[in-house]
C-alpha positions as CSV (number, residue, x, y, z in Angstrom):
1,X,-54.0,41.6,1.7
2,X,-57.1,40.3,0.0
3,X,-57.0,43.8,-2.3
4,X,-53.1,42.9,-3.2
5,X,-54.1,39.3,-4.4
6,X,-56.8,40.6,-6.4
7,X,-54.9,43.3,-7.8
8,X,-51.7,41.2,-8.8
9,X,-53.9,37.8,-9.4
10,X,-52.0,35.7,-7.5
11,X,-53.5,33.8,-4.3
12,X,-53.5,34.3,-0.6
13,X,-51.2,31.3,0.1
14,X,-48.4,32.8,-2.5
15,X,-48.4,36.0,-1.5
16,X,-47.0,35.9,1.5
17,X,-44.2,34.1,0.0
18,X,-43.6,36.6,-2.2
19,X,-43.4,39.2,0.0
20,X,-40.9,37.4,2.2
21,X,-38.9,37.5,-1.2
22,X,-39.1,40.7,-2.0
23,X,-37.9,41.8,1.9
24,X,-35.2,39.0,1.9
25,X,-34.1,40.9,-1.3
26,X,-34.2,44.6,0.0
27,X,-37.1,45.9,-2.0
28,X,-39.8,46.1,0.6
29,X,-40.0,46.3,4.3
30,X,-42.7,44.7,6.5
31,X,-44.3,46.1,9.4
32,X,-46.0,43.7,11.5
33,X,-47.9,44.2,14.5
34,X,-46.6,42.6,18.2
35,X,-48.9,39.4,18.4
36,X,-47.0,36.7,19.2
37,X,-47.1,32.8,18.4
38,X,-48.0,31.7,15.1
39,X,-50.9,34.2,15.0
40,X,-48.5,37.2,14.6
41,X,-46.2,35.1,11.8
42,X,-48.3,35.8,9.0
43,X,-50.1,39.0,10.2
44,X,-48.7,42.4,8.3
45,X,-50.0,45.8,9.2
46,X,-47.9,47.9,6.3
47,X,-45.6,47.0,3.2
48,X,-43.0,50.2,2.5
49,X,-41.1,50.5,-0.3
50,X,-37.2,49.7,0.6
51,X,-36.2,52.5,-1.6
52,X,-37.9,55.5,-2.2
53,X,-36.3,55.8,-5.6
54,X,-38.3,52.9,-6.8
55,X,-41.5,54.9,-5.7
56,X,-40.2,57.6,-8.3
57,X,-39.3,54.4,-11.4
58,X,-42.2,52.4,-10.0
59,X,-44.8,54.6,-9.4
60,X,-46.9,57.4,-11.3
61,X,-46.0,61.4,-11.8
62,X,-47.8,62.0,-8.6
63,X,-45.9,59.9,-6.3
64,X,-47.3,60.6,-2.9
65,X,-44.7,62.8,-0.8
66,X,-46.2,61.2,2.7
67,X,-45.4,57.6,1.6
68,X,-42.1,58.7,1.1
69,X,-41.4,59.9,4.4
């Protein structure tokens, strides 16, 4: 997580948020892990791509075939 803020430039309370947006709107899925309580809310092991087309108009020539399974 602390890699995605850097790289977009937005801050650790935001991005959360903005990931709940983007899953709410079918673009990404989140993976979280089973700790339970309010620990576990804000814990995410993996964001996926909804979409694997998106990868393809998202991404580089060299879209990586294993994130797409």
């Amino acid at each position: 997580m602390a890699n995605l803020c850097t790289e977009l430039k937005v801050s650790k309370n935001d991005l959360p948020n903005y990931l709940a947006y983007l899953e709410t709107a079918g673009m990404i899925g989140q993976l979280r892990d089973d700790t339970g309580g309010l620990r576990g809310l804000g814990k995410v092991e993996k964001v996926f791509i909804d979409n694997p087309n998106l990868m393809y108009a998202l991404g580089n020539s060299g879209t990586n075939v294993g994130s797409l399974r």
